[in-house]
C-alpha positions as a Markdown table, in Angstrom:
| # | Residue | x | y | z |
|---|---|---|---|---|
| 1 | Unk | 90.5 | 50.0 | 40.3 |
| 2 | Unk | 94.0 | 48.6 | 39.8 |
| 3 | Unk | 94.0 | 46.9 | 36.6 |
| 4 | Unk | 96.3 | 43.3 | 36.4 |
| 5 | Unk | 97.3 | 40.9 | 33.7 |
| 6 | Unk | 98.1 | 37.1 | 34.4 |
| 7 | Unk | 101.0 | 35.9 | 32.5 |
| 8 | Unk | 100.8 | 31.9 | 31.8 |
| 9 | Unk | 97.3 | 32.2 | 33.1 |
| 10 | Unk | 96.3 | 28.3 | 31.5 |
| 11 | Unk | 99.0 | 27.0 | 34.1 |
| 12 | Unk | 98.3 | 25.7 | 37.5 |
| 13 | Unk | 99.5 | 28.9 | 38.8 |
| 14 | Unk | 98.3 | 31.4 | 36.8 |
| 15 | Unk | 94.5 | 29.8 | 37.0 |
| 16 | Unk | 95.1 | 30.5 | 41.2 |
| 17 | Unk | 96.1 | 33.9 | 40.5 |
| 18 | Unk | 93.7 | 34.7 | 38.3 |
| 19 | Unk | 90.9 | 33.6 | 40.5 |
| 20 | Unk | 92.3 | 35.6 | 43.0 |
| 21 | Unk | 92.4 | 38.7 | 41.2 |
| 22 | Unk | 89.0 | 38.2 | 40.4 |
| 23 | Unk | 87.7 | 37.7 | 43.7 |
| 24 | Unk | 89.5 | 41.3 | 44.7 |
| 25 | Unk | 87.2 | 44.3 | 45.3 |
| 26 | Unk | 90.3 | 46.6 | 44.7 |
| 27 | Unk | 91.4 | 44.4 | 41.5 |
| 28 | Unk | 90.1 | 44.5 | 37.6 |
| 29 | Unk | 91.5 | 41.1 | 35.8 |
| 30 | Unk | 92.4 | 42.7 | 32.8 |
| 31 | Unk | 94.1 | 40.4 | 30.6 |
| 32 | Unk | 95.7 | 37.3 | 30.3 |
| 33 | Unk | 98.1 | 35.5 | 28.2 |
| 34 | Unk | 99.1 | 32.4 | 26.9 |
| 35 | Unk | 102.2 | 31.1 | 24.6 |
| 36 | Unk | 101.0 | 31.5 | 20.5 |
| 37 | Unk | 100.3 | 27.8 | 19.9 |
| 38 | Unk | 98.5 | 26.8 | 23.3 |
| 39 | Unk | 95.4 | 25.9 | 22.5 |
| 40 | Unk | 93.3 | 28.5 | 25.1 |
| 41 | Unk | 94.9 | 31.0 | 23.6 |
| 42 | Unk | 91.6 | 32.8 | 22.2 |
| 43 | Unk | 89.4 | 31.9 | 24.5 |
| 44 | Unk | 87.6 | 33.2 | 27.5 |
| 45 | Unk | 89.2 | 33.7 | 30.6 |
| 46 | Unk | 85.7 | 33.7 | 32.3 |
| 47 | Unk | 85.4 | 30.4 | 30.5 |
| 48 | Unk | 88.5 | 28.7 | 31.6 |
| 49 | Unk | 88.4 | 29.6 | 35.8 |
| 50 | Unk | 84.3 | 28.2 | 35.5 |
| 51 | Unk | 83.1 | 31.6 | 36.4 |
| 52 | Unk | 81.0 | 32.1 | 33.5 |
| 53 | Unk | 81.1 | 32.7 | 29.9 |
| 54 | Unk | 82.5 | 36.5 | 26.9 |
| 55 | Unk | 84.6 | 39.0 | 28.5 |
| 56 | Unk | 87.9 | 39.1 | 27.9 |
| 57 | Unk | 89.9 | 36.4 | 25.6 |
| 58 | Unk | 93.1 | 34.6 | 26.3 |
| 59 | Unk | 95.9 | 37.0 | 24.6 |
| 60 | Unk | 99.5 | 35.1 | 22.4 |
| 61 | Unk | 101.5 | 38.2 | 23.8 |
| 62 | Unk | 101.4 | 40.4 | 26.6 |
| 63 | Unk | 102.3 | 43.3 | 24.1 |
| 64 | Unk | 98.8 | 42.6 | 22.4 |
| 65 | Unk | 97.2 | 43.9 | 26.0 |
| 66 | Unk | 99.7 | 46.1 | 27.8 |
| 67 | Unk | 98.3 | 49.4 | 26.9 |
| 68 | Unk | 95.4 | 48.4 | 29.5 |
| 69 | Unk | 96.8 | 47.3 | 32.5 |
| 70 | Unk | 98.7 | 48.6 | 35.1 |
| 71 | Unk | 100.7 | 45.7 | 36.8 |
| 72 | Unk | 101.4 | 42.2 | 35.4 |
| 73 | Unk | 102.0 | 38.9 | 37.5 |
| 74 | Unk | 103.9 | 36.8 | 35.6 |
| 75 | Unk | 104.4 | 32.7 | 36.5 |
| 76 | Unk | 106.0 | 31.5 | 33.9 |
| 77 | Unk | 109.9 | 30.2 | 32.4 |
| 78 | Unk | 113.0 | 32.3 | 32.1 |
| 79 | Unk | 112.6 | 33.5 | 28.8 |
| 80 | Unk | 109.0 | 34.4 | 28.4 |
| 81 | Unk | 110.0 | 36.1 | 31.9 |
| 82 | Unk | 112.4 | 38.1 | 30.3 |
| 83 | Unk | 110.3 | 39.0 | 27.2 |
| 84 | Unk | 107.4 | 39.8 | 29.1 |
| 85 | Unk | 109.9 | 42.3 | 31.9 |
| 86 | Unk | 111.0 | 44.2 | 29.1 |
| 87 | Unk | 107.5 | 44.3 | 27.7 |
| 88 | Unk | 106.8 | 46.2 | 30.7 |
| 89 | Unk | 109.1 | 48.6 | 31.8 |
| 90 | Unk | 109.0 | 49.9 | 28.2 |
| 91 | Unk | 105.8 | 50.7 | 28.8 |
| 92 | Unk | 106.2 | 52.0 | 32.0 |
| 93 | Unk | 103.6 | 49.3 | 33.7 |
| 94 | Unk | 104.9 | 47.1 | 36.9 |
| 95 | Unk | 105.4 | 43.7 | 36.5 |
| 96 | Unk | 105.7 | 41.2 | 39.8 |
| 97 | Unk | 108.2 | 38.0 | 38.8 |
| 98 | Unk | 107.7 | 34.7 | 40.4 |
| 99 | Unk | 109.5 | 32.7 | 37.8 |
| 100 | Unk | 112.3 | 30.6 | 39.1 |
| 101 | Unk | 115.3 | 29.3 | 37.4 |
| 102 | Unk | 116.6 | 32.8 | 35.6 |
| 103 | Unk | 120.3 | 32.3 | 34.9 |
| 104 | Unk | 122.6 | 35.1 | 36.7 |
| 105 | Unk | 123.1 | 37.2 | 33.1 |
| 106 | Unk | 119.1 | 37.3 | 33.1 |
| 107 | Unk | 118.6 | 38.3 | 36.7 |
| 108 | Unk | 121.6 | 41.3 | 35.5 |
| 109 | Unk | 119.8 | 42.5 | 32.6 |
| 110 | Unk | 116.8 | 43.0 | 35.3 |
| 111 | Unk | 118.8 | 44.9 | 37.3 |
| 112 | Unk | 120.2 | 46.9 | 35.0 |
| 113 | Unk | 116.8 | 48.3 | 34.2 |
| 114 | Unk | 116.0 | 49.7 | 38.5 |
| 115 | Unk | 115.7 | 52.8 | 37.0 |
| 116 | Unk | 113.2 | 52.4 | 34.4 |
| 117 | Unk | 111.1 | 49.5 | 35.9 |
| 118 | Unk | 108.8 | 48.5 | 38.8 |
| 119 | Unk | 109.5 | 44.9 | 39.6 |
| 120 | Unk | 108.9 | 42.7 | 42.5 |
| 121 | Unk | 111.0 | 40.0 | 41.9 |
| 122 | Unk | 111.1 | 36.9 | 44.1 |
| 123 | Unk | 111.4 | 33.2 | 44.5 |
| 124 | Unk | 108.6 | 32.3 | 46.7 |
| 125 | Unk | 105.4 | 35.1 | 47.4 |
| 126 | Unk | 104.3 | 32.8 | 50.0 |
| 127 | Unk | 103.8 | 35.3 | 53.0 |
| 128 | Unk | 105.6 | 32.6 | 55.5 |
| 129 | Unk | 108.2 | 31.6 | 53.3 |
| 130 | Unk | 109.1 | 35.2 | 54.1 |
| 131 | Unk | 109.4 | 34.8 | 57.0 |
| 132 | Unk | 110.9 | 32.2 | 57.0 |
| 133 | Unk | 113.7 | 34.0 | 55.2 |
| 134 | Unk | 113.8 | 36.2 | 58.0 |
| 135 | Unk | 114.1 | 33.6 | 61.3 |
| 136 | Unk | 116.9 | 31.6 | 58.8 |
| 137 | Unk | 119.0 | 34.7 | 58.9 |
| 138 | Unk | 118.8 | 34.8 | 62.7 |
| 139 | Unk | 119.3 | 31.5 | 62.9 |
| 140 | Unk | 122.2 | 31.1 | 60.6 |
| 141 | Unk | 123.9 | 33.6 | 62.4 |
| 142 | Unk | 123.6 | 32.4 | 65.9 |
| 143 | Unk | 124.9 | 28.3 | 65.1 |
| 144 | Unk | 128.1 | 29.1 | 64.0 |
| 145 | Unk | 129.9 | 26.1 | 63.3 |
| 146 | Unk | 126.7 | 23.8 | 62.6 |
| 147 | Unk | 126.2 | 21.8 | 59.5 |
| 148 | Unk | 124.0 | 23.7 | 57.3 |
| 149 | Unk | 122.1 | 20.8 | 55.3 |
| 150 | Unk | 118.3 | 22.0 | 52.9 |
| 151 | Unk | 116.1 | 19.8 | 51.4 |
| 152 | Unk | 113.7 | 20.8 | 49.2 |
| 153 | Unk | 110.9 | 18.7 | 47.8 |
| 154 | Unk | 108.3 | 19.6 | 44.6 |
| 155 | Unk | 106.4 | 17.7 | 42.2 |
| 156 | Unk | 107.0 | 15.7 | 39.8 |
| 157 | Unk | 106.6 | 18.0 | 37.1 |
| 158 | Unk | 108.5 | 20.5 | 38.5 |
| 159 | Unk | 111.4 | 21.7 | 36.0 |
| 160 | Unk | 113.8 | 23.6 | 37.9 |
| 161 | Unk | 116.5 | 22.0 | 40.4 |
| 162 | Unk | 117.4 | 22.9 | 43.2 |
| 163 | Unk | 113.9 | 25.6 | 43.3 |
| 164 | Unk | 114.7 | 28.8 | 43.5 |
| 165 | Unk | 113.3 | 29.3 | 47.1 |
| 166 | Unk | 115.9 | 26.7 | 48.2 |
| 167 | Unk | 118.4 | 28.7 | 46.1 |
| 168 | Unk | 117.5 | 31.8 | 48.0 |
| 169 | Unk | 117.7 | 29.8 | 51.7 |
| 170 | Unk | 121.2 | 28.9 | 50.7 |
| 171 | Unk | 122.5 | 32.3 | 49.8 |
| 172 | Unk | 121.1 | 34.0 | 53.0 |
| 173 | Unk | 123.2 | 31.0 | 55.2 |
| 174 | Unk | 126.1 | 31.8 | 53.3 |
| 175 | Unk | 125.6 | 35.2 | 53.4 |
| 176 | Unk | 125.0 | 35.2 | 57.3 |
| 177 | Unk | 128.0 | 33.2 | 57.5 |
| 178 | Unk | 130.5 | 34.9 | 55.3 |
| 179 | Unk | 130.9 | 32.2 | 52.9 |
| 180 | Unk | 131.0 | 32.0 | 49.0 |
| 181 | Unk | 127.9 | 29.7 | 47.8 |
| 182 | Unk | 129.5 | 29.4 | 44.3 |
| 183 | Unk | 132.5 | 27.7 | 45.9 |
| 184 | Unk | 130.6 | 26.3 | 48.8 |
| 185 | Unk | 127.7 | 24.4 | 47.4 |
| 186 | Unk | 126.8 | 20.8 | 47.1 |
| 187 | Unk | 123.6 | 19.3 | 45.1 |
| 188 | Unk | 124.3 | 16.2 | 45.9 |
| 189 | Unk | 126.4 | 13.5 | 46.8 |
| 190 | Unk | 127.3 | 9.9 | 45.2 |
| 191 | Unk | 130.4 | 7.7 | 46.0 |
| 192 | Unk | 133.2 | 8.2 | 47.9 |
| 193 | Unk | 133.4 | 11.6 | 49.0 |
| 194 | Unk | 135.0 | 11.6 | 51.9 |
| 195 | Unk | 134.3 | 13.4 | 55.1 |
| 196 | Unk | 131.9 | 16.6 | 54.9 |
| 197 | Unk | 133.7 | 19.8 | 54.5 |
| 198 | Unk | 132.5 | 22.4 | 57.5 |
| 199 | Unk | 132.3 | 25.2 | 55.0 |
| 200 | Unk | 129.6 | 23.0 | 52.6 |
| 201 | Unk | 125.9 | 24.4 | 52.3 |
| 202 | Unk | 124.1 | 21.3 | 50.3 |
| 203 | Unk | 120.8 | 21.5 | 48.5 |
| 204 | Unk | 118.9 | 17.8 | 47.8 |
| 205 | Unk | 116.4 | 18.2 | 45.6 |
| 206 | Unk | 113.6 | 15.5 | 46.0 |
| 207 | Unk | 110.5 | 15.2 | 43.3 |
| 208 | Unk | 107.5 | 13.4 | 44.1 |
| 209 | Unk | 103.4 | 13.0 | 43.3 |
| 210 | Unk | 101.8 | 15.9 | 43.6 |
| 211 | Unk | 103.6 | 17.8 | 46.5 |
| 212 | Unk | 103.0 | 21.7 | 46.3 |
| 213 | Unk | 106.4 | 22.4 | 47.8 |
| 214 | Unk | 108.1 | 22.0 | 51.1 |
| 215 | Unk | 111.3 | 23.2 | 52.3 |
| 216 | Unk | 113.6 | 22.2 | 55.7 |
| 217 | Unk | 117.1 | 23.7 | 56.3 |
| 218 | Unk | 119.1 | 21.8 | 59.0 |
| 219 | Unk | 121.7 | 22.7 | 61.2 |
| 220 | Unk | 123.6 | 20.2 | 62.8 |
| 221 | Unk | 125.4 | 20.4 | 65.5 |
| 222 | Unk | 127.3 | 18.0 | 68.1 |
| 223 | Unk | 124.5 | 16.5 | 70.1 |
| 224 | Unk | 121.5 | 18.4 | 68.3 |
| 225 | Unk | 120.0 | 19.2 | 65.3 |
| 226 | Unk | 117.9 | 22.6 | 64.5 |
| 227 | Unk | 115.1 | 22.3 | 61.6 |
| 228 | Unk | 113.6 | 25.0 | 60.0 |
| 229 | Unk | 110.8 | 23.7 | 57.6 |
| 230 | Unk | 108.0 | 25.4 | 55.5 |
| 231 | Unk | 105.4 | 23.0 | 53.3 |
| 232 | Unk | 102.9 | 24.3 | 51.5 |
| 233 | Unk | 99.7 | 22.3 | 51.0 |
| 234 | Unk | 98.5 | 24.4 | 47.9 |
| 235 | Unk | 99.3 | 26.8 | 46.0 |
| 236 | Unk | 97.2 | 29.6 | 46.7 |
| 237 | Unk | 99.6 | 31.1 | 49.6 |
| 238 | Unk | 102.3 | 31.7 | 46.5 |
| 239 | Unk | 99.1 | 33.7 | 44.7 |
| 240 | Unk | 98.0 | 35.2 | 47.1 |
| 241 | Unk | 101.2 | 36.5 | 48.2 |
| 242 | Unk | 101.4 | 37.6 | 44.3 |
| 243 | Unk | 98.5 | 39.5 | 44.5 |
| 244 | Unk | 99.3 | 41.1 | 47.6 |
| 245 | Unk | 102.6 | 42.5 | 45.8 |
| 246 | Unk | 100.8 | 43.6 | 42.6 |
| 247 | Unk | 98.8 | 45.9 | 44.8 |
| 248 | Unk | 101.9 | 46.9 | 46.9 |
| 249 | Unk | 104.1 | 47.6 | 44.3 |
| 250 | Unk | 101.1 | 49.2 | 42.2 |
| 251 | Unk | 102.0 | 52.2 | 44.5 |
| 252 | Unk | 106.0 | 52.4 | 44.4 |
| 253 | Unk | 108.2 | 54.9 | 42.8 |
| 254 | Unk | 111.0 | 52.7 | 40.1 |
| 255 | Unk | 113.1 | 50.4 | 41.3 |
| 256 | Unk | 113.1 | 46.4 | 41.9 |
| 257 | Unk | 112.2 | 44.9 | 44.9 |
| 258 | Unk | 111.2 | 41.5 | 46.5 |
| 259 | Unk | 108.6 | 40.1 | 49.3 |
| 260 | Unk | 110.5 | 41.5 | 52.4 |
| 261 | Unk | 110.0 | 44.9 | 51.1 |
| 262 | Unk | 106.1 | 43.9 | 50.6 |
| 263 | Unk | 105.7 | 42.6 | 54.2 |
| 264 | Unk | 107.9 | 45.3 | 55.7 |
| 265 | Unk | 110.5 | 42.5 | 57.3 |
């Protein structure tokens, strides 16, 4: 029975996960954590997802409950991310990151740890999001010369702009296209800016209500116009997709890896 820990389990997306995990035959919800001063910290986890009452508590750190589990899924910011990653592959566990917004240095410092960690790191575990990924490449590659335009909408209290899945859709155009996305990109536009530049990739960011997330990339081209769009009407495709991993990945050597390697695309 592979043993799992929900990071940020309180939170919209760690109460999905954590459902999931339960619901598993091959899973054992082992743990779950909150930050110190959140006021389920201490509490059942039973309690919490309505699925009854004792049994494990809520835990301030993962540290206090690492020695039990075998893979963490962690939802939560960049910091606790990085805390909770070290955490981890000190102990030799496996860890599966969903957390967007990690600056560059903080996505290095992951890296430099391949050796000594088991990570599935990405910015969207939704199984078609995925694949998405993978038609975009194809796609990117074949309209050479079209506008490449992404909009991305989230909720309101979303934190993060542009989300890291729109991040990730703009660095595989540019990639398929040869171009530099630091020198390249545009989030957003205002005045006079004169005539689009053929070489720009821009990422609008929209926030609205209660939308789960939904993502289009278009390419434009004379006479036509290509749309590639995921939208996600709730979030249990992301956790499931994190569960999915946490099994995966429970049974990889070292090393970091992200949802194509899960789904084998």
């Amino acid at each position: 029975m592979l043993k799992v820990a929900v990071t940020g389990c309180g939170g919209r997306m760690g109460r999905e996960i954590a459902g999931l995990v339960l619901e598993n035959p091959e899973m054992e919800l082992a743990g779950g954590t909150e930050y110190k001063s959140h006021p389920l910290v201490g509490t059942g986890i039973l309690s919490m997802l309505g699925k009854g009452s004792g049994g494990l508590k809520i835990a301030a750190s993962l540290a206090e409950i690492i020695s039990t589990v075998d893979v963490v899924i962690d939802f939560s910011a960049p910091e606790a991310t990085m805390e909770h990653f070290n955490t981890v592959a000190d102990a030799g566990k496996a860890i599966v990151i969903g957390t967007t917004g990690l600056a560059p240095e903080q996505v290095k410092k992951i890296e430099s740890r391949r050796a000594d960690a088991r990570c599935v790191r990405s910015p969207n575990m939704s199984v078609g999001v995925n694949v998405m990924f993978k038609l975009l490449a194809q796609a990117a590659r074949s309209l050479s010369g079209y506008d490449i335009e992404i909009v991305e909408i989230h909720h309101k209290l979303k934190k993060d702009a542009p989300s890291g899945t729109a991040m990730r859709l703009a660095e595989i155009c540019a990639a398929e296209t040869g171009r530099d996305l630091s020198k390249v990109g545009v989030y957003g536009r205002q005045g006079i800016i004169g005539e689009r530049k053929p070489e720009e990739i821009a990422v609008m960011s929209l926030r609205l209500g209660d939308v789960v997330g939904e993502h289009t990339v278009i390419f434009g081209g004379q006479s036509e116009r290509i749309e590639i769009t995921h939208k996600a009407a709730s979030r249990k495709n992301f956790a499931a997709g994190a569960v999915l991993a946490a099994g995966w990945l429970a049974k990889q050597k070292n090393g970091l890896y992200d949802m194509q390697d899960v789904l084998g695309l």
